[in-house]
C-alpha positions as CSV (number, residue, x, y, z in Angstrom):
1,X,86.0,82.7,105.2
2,X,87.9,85.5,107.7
3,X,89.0,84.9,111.1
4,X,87.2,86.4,113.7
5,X,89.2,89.1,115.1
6,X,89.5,89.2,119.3
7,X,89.1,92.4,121.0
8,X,92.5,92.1,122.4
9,X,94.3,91.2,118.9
10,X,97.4,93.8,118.5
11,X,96.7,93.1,114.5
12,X,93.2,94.9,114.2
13,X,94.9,97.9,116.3
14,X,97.5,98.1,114.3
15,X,96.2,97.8,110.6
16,X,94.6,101.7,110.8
17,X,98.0,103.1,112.2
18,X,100.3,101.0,109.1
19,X,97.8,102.7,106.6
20,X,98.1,105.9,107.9
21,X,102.2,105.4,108.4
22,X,101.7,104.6,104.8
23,X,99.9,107.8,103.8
24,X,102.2,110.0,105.7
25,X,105.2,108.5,103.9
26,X,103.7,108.7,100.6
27,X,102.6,112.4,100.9
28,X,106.0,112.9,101.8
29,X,107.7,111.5,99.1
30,X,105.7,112.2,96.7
31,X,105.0,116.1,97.6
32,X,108.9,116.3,97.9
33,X,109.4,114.5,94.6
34,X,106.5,116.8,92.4
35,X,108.5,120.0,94.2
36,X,111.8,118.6,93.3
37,X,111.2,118.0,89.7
38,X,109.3,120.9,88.9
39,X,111.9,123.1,90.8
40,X,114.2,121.7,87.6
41,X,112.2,122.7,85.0
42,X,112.4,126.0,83.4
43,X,110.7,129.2,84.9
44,X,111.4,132.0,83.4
45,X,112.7,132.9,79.9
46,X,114.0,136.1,79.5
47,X,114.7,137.3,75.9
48,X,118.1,139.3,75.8
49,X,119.0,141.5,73.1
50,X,122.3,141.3,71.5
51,X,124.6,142.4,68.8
52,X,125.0,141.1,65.5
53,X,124.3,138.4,63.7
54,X,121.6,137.4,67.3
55,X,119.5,140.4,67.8
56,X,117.2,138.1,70.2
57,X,118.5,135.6,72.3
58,X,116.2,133.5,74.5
59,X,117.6,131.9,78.0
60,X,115.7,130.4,80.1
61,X,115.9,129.8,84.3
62,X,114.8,126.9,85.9
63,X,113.4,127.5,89.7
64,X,116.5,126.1,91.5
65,X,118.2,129.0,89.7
66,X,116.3,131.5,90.7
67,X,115.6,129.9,94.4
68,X,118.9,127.8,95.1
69,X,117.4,126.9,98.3
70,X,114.5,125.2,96.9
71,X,116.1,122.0,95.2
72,X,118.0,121.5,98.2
73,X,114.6,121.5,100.6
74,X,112.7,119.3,98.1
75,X,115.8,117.0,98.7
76,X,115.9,117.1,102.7
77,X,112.2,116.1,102.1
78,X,112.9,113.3,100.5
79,X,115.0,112.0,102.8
80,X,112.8,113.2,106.2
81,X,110.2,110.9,104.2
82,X,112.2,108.1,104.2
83,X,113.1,108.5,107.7
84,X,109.7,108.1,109.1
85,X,109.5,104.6,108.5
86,X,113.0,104.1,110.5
87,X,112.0,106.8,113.5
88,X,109.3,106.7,116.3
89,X,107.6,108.2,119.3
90,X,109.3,111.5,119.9
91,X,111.8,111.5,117.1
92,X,108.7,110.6,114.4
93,X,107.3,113.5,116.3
94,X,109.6,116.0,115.9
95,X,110.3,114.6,112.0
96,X,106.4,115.1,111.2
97,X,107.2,118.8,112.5
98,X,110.7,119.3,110.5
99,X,108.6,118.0,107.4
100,X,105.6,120.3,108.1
101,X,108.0,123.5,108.1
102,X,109.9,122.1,105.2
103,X,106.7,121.5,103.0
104,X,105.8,124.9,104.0
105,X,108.6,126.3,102.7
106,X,108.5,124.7,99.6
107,X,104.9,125.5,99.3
108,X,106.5,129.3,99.7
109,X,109.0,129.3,97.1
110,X,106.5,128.0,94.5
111,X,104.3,131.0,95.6
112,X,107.1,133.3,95.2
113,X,107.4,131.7,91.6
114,X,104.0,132.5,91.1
115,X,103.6,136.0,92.2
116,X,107.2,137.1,92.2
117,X,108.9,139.5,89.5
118,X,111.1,137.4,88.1
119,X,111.5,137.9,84.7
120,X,110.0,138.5,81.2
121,X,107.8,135.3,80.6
122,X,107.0,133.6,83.6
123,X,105.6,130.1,82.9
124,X,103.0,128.8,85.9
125,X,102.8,125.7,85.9
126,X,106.1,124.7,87.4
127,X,105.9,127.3,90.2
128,X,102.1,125.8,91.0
129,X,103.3,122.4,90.9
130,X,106.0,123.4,92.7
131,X,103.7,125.2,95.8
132,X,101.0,122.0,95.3
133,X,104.4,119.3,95.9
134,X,105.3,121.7,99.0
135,X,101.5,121.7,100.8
136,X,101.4,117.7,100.1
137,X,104.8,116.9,101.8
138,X,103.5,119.6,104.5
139,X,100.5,117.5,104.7
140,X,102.4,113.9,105.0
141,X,104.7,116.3,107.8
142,X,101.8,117.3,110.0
143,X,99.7,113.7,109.9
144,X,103.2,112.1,111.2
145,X,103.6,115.3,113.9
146,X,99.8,114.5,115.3
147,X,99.6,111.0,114.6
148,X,102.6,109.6,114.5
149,X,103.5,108.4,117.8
150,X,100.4,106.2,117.6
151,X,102.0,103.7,114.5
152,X,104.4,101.0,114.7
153,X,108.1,100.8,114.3
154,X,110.1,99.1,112.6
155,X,110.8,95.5,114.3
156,X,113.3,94.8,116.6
157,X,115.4,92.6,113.9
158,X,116.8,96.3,112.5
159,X,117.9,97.2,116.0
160,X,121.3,96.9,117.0
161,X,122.2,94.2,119.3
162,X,124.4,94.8,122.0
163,X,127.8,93.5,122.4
164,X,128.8,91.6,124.9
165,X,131.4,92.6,127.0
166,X,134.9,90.8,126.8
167,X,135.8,88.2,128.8
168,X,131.8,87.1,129.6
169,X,131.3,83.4,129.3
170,X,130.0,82.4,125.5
171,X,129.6,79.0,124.0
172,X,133.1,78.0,124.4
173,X,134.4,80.0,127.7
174,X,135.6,82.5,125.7
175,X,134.9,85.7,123.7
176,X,137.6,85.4,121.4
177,X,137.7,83.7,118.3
178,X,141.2,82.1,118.9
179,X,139.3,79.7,121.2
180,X,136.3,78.8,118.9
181,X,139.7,77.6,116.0
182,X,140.9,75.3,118.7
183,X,138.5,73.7,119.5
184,X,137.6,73.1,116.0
185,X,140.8,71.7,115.7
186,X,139.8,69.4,118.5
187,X,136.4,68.4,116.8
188,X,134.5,70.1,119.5
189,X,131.5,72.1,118.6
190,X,132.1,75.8,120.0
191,X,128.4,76.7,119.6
192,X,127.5,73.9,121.9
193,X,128.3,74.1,125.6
């Protein structure tokens, strides 16, 4: 048997916008990831002639050779991914936007790896995997940019507490620690006022 849900119940409101959080991160993550391994696989081969005893050599270019710039975006993906769960309101904003333009570009180099002049035998699969990884993380980028000030954060456990300031009144009178020893040499409790 279920619980009836209330109309006012923060858990039914919240259930659609930690599945979509979800989404977002996995598109992101996983576009980023397809991009970054098929940006390390091999391109192009270009067959180089050569002297004696080689006439024909083969050497082959993986896209982050030919596009330095793409292994390093696939990697800032990564990361952005991550860092939805740990951001919200504005910032998540902003993130879902920085992903969306970072997908995009992605999406470009694999294009350009599919189009592009680059050599004698271009294989395609890597550059399409490479644009397909680039318009998923765009995807996971642009669901967080509309939709992401909408989903929950973290929980206030992960925040930072602040400190209080020396010289405030704690358990034992004291902030320092000095005090809390001595009266532990006394066989006072110092968590105990």
């Amino acid at each position: 048997m279920s619980a009836a849900v209330e109309p006012g119940d923060g858990g039914a409101r919240s259930a659609p916008g930690r599945r979509e959080l979800a989404y977002a991160v996995l598109l992101s993550l996983a576009g980023a990831g397809l991009a970054l391994w098929a940006a390390t696989r091999t391109w192009v081969v270009d067959v180089v002639g050569r002297s004696e005893p080689m006439l024909l050599v083969e050497e082959g270019r993986t896209g982050g050779q030919l596009l330095p710039w793409l292994p390093a975006l696939a990697l800032v993906g990564l990361a952005g991914g991550g860092a939805v769960l740990a951001t919200r309101g504005r910032p998540r904003r902003v993130l879902g936007g920085l992903l969306t333009l970072l997908g995009l570009a992605v999406a470009a180099g694999g294009g350009y790896g599919l189009v592009g002049d680059l050599g004698d035998l271009v294989t395609w699969q890597w550059p399409a995997l490479t644009l397909i990884g680039g318009v998923v993380a765009a995807g996971g980028g642009s669901l967080t940019l509309l939709r992401g000030h909408r989903w929950p954060a973290m929980g206030a456990r992960y925040e930072r507490r602040p400190r209080r300031p020396v010289g405030t009144s704690g358990p034992i009178g004291g902030a320092g620690t000095v005090e809390a020893w001595e009266a532990l040499d006394r066989g006072e409790d110092p968590t105990i006022r």
